[in-house]
N, C-alpha and C positions, 0 to 999 in steps of 0.2 A: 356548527356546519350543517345546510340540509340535506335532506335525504340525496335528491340532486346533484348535490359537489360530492358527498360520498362515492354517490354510483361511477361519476366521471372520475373520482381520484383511482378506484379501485379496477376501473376500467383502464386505464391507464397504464395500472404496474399489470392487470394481466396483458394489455396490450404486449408487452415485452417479453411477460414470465411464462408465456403460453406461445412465443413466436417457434421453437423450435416444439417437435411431437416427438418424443421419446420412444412413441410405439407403433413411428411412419412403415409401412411394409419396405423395405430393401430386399425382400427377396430371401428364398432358405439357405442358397449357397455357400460352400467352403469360408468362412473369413480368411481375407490374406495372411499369408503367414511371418513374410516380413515386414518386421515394425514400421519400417518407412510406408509401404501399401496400408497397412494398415492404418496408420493416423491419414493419410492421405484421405484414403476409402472413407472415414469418417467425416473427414473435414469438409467433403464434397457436399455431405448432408445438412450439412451449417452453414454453404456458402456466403451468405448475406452478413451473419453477426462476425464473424471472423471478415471478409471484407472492410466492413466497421472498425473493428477493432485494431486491424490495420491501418486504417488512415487517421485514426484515435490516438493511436501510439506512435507515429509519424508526427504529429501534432505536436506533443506532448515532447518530445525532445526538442522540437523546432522553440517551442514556448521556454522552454525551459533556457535554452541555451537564448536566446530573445531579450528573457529577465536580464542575465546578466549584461546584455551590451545596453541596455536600458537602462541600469545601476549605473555602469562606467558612463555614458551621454550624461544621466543627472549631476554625478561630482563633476564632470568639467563643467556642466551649464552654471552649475552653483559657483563654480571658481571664478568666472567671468560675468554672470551678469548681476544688474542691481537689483539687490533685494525689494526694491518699491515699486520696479516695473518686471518682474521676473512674469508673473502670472499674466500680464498683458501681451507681453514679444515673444511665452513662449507657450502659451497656453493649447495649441494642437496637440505638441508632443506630451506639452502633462497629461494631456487630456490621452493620448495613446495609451501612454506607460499605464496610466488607472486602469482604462481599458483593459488594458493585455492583464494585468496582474487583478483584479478583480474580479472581470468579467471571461473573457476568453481562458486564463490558464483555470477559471473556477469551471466553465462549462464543460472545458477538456476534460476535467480529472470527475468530476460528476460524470460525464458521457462514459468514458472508459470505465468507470464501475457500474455503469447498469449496464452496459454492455455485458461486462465479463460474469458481473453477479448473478445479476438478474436474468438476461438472455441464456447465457452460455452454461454456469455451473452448476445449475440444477438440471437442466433438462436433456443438456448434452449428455451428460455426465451419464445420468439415466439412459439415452439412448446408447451408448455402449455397453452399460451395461445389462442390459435389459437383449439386446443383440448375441451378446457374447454368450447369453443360459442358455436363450433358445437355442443356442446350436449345441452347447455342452449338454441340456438335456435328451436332447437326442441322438447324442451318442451310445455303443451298445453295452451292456449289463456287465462286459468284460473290461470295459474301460473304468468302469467304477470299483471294478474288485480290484484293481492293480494300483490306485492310488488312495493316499486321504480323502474323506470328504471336506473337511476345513481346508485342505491344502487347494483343492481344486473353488472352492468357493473363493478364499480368499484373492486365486487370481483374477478370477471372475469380477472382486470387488474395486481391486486395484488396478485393472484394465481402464476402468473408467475415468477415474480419476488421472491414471498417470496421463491419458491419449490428451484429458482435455488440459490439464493441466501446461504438458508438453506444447500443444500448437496457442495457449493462451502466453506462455513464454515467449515465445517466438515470437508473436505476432505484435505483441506489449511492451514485453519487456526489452527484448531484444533489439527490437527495431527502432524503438524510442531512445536507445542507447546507440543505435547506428543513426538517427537522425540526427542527434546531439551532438556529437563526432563529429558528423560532416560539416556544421554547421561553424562550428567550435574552430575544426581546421581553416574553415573559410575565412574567419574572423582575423584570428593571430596571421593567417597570411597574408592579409590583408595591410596588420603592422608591422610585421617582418614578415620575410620571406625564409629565415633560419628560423622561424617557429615552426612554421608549413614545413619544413625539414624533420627539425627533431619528432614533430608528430607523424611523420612521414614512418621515422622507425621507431619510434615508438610503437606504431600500428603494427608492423613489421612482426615487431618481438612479440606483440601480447597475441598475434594468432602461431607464432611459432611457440609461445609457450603452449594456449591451448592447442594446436595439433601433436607438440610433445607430451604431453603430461593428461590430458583431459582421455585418450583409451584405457590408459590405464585406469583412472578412476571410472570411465564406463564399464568393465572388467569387474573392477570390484564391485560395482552396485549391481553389476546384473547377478552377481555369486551371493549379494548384501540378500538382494530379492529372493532368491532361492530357498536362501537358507530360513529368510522368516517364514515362506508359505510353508517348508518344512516342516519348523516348530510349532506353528497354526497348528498345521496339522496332525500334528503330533499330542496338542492340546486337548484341543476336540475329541481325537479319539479315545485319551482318556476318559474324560467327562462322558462321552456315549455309551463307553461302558465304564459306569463307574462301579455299578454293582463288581462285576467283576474284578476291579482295582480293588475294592472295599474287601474281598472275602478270597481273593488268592493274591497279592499282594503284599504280605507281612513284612516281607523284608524291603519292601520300598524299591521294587525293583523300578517300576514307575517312574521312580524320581530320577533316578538312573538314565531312562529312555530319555527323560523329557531336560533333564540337566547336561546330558549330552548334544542333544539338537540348541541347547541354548550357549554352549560352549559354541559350536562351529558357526553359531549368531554372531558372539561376541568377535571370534579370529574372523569373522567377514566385516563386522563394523570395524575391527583396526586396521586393518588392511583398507577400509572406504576411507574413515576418516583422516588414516596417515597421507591417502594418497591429495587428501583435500587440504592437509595442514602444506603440502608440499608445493601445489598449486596457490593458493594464498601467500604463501612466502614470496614466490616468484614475482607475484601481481606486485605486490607491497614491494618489493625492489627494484622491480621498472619501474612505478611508477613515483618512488622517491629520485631516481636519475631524471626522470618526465620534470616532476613538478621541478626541483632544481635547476634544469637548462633553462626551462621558460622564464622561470621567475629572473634567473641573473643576465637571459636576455632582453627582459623587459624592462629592467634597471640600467645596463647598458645606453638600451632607448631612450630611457630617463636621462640620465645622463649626456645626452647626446641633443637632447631636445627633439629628438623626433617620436616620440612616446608620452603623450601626456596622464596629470594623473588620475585620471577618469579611464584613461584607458589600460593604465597598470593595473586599478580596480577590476575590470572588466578582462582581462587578461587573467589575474590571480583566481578570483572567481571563478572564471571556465576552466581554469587547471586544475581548482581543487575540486571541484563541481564533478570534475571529469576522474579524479584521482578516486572521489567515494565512488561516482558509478560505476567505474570499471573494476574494482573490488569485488562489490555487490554482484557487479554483471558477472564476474566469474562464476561468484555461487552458483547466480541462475544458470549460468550452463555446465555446473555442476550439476544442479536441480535439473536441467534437459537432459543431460545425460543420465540420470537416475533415474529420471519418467524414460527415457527413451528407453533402456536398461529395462524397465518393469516391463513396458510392452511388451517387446521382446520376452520376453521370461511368462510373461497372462498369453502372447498366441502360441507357444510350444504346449498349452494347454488347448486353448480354445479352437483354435485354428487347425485342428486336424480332421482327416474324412473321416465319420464315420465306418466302424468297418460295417456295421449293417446299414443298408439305406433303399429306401422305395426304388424300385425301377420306375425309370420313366414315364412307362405304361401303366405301372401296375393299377388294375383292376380294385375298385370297393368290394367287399364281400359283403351280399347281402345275408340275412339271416343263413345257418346250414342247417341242415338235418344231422350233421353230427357221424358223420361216415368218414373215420381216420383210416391214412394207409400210410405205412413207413415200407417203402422199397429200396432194400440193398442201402442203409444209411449206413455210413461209414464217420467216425468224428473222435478225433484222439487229440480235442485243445492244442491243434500244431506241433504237436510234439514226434508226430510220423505212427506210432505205432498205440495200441492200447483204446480201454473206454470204451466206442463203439463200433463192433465190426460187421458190416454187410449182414444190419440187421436187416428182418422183414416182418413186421406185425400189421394185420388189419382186425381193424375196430367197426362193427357196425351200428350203423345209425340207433342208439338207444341203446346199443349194449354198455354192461357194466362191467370191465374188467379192471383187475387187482395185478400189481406188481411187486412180484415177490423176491425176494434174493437177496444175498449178506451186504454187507458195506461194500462199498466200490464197484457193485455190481454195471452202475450206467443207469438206474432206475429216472434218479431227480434229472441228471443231463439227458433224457432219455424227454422226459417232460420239459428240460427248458428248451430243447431240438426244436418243439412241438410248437411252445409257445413264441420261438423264432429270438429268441433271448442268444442264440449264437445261432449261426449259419451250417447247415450239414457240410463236411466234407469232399464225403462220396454218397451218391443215390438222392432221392428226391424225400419231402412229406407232402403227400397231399390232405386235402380239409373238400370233401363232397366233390373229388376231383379236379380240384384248385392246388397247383402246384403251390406251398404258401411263399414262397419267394416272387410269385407273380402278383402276389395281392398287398394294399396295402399291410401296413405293419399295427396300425391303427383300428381297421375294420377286422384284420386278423383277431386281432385281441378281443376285439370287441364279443367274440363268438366263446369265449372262455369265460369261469368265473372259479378263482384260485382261493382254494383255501390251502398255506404251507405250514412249516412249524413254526415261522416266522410272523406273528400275523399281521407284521405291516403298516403297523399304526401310526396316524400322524400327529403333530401336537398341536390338535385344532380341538374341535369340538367332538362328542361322539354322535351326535349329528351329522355331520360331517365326515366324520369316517364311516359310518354306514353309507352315506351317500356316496362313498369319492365313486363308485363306480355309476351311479345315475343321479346326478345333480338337480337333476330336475325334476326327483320323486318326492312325493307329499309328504307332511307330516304322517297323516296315517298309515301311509304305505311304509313309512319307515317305520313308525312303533311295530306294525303289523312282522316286520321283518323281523324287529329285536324281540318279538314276541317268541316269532317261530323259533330263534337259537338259544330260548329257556336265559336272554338276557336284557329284557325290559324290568322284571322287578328289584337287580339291581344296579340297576341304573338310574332309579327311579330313587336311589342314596347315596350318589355320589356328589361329593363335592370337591371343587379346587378351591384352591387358596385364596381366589380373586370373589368369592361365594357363589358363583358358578353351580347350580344345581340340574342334577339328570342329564338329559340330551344337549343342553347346555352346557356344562361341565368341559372343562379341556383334560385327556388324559397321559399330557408328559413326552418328551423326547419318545420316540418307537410304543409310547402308553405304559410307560413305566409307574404311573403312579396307581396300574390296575394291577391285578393278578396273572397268572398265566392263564387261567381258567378265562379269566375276564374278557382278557385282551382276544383271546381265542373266541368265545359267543361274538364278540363284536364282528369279525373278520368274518365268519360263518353269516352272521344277518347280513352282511355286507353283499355275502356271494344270494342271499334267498331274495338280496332286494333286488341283485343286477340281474336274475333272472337268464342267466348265459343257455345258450343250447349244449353244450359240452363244460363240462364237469371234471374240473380235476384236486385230487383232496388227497396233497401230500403231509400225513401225519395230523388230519383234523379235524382229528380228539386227542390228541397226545397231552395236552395239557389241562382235560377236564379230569375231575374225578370219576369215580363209576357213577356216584347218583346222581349227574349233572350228566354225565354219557349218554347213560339210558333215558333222560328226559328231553334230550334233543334226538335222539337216535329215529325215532321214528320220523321225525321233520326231517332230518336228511335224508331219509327211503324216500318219505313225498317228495323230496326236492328232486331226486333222482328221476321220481319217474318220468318218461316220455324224452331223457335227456342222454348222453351218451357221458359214461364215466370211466375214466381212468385214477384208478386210487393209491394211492402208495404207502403201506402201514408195516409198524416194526410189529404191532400187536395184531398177530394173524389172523385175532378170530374178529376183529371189524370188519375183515373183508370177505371173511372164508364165504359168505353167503353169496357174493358177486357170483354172477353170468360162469363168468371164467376167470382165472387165476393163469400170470404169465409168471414163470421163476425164469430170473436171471442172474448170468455169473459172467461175470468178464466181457461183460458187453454181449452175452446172445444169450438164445432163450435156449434152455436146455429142458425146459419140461411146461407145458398147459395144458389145462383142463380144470374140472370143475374140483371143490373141495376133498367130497370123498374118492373121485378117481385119482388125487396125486395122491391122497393117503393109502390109499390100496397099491399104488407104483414102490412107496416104499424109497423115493429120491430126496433131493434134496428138500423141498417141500415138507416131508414128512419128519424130517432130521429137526428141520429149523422149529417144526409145530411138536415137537416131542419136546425139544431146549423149552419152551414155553409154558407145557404144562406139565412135564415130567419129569424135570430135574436137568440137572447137567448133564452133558451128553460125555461120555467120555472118549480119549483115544480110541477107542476100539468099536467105538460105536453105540454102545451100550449105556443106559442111564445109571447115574454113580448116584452113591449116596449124599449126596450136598444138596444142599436147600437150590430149589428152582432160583435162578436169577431171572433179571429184572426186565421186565419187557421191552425192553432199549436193546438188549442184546443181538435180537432178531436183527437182520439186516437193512440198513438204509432204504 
């Protein structure tokens, strides 16, 4: 073949396989939340190949049911005419019948699968799901704490398949089986008119069977759906932390968690497929009463002379013809019912508001100077009381302050307030006198560079993770960065599995296959490459050693300077140096100022810096004889 017929063949299937765009803008808004809007809202954006595929599947039962009165015309023409002039007095309609069965039922059924394949299942499929993240990803940080993450993925995957899968039913399968029917009925009532009857109720029953029987089995599948994104996710979270399973696990508690979500799998599959074994019975027993009237009414006919046997042929054939589709067609709208079911079960996920979201208006933030003010913020996770009360702290532009105080104090929710990761309650924050609920949430961010105790790693490349916060920064600028956090030279020996070498390298689900130490320089060059005007470093050195401490120690003083910092450390003396020192307890500040004036106050400051380097503190106040505990003890 030449280059020429290549280009045109290949031209051809993308002509089809590129007809829908997966990643057409629709807009950011809410997706509908009921299933029915919802496949609709989709369908809208497919209109042409579903069109198609409509009158493809229309076709394709008219063809189908066609054949067989084209079977029954050949045995009577063969009954009657003479074999030596057959091809001479009847040579149109053979020449139809080829037709149809050759040509037309082969273009049908070709058509209907590029259509559905080619057009439809890849790219639709992808624009649902591709629709359905974007808006789950931009929902807020508390949405993701209160479910799976494989649970919420999974609906996310099956969203797409079920919507397209569901109107490719419909519009194919279903309809090609409503074409066929009607055709069918036309036929028999055409040689009797008690066929046109029996099929009359027959139609009758098989939609009161399925409006009896078919909620129920929707019921089940939508509980079928549930329960698997469930155990999804129940999976995953294993695996994400397996370390954890590996080393507090002994007794297989695990199996336990995960054996149980696959029990309430199984009592959801028996419960789906009882209620399917009981809808198949029903079909299969109509339609042995179906196929039985016709048949001993078209014998009758026989019998009577007004039924020939070309047309008993043609008659049995569309009954039995009719007896497998409508079997089959139950499935399939067992199978709509089950995509429809998923849907349903993927928008109770996907399809919800945001509780955080841009105002209308909101403003870009351009670069700040780094001047925080928290007025009267109030925020107790809905819970009404607790966490944070009518605090009021101001930061100015380039100061360094430390926050100090036991676990539960409000410190990190104090910083995700900041970072807009939930919404204040009561009282405002502002960022250079930018209420930040007026600004985007995007450009918001933008002005921050996080280093937590978590350091956030993705399973790409470490290239890649230095860069996730400036994409578009150099090679050099990036070495330059893993330089500063004392972790370019070992990186410079890392390998994966795949021989992935250095900045190349991939380092594992959350960078499991690094160290704590590791994964922490990585997230630190991250923040020296995004280069943020405001700084915030919850716990970040908590996972270096001391002689890896003090060899990035001074690169974070540089990184600070000119920058405004908020820091939060269990290990007091990384911060004691800071501007100023905030202690909190219960959500307010009970004591600030710089290192040696809260040691000279003698508060709680001075209590938590004695637990540190002076032993246990005991009841009374006073340092007991036990060995110092562990720098973790200090507060959150």
């Amino acid at each position: 073949m030449s280059e020429k017929d290549q280009t045109r063949r290949r031209g051809l299937w993308h002509l089809a396989e590129n007809h829908i765009d997966p990643f057409m803008e629709i807009g950011n808004g809410v997706l509908p939340r009921s299933a029915t809007e919802f496949i609709l809202f989709f369908a809208r954006k497919a209109t042409m190949p579903f069109v198609l595929l409509l009158v493809v599947g229309g076709l394709a039962g008219l063809v189908e049911a066609a054949t067989y009165w084209g079977l029954g015309w050949l045995i009577d023409t063969l009954g009657k005419a003479d074999p030596r002039t057959l091809v001479a007095e009847y040579w149109p309609q053979l020449a139809g019948l080829l037709l149809l069965v050759l040509v037309i039922r082969t273009l049908v059924t070709i058509g209907a699968a590029i259509i559905e394949q080619q057009v439809i299942v890849p790219r639709f499929y992808a624009l649902v799901r591709w629709q359905s993240f974007r808006r789950v990803i931009d929902q807020s940080y508390a949405f993701y704490t209160n479910d799976f993450a494989g649970r919420i993925a999974t609906k996310v995957m099956q969203s797409g398949a079920a919507t397209g899968d569901f109107i490719v039913s419909i519009l194919q399968t279903l309809w090609s089986f409503a074409s066929f029917l009607v055709l069918t009925a036309t036929i028999l009532g055409a040689l009797d008119p008690w066929m046109a009857v029996v099929m009359a109720v027959w139609a009758i029953a098989y939609v009161t069977i399925a409006r009896t029987l078919l909620p129920r089995l929707r019921a089940a599948s939508r509980r079928m759906a549930d329960k698997r994104s469930i155990l999804n996710g129940r999976m995953v979270d294993a695996f994400t932390n397996i370390m954890a399973v590996k080393l507090f696990d002994a007794g297989r508690r695990e199996h336990g968690f995960v054996r149980e979500g696959v029990e309430e799998l199984v009592d959801a599959a028996t419960l789906q497929t009882r209620a399917i074994t009981v809808v198949r019975a029903a079909v299969v027993s109509l339609n042995g009463v179906m196929v039985a009237a016709i048949g001993t009414l078209a014998v009758w006919g026989w019998m009577r002379g007004t039924i020939s046997n070309g047309e008993i042929a043609t008659t049995m054939g569309l009954v039995f013809r009719l007896n497998q589709m409508s079997s089959w067609m139950m499935f399939n709208i067992s199978g709509l019912i089950r995509n429809y079911a998923m849907v349903q079960d993927s928008t109770g996920t996907i399809s919800v508001m945001p509780e955080i979201t841009d105002q209308p208006d909101a403003a870009e933030l351009e670069r700040v100077g780094g001047h925080v003010k928290f007025n009267d913020v109030t925020f107790h996770y809905g819970r009404g009381e607790g966490v944070i009360e009518a605090f009021n702290l101001e930061v100015a532009p380039g100061e360094h302050v430390g926050l100090v105080g036991p676990s539960g104090a409000g410190k990190t929710t104090l910083v995700n307030l900041l970072l807009r990761l939930y919404d204040v309650e009561g009282g405002k924050i502002t960022l250079d006198g930018h209420d930040i609920r007026e600004v985007t949430q995007a450009s918001l961010r933008d002005q921050f560079g996080v280093v937590s105790q978590d350091p956030m790693l993705m399973h790409r490349s470490i290239r890649d993770n230095i860069a996730y916060g400036r994409p578009d920064a150099s090679e050099e600028e990036i070495v330059a960065a893993a330089k500063k956090a004392s972790a370019h030279d070992f990186i410079m020996g890392v390998a994966d599995v795949k021989g992935r070498k250095g900045y190349d390298a991939h380092v594992g689900e959350r960078g499991v296959k690094l160290s704590g130490g590791q994964r922490q320089r990585i997230a630190i060059a991250r923040v020296f490459l995004k280069d943020a005007p405001v700084l915030v470093l919850d716990e970040a050195t908590s996972a270096l050693d001391s002689e890896i401490e003090a060899a990035i120690q001074e690169n974070l003083f540089k990184l600070m300077e000119g920058k405004t910092v908020i820091a939060i450390a269990h290990r007091l003396s990384t911060i004691a140096s800071l501007d100023r020192l905030v202690v909190m307890d219960e959500g307010r500040i009970v004591e600030t100022g710089s290192h040696d004036e809260l040691m000279k106050s003698g508060g709680l400051y001075a209590r938590l810096w004695e637990r540190q380097t002076g032993g246990f503190i005991a009841s009374g106040g006073k340092s007991g004889g036990r060995p110092s505990r562990s720098r973790n003890e200090a507060a959150e």
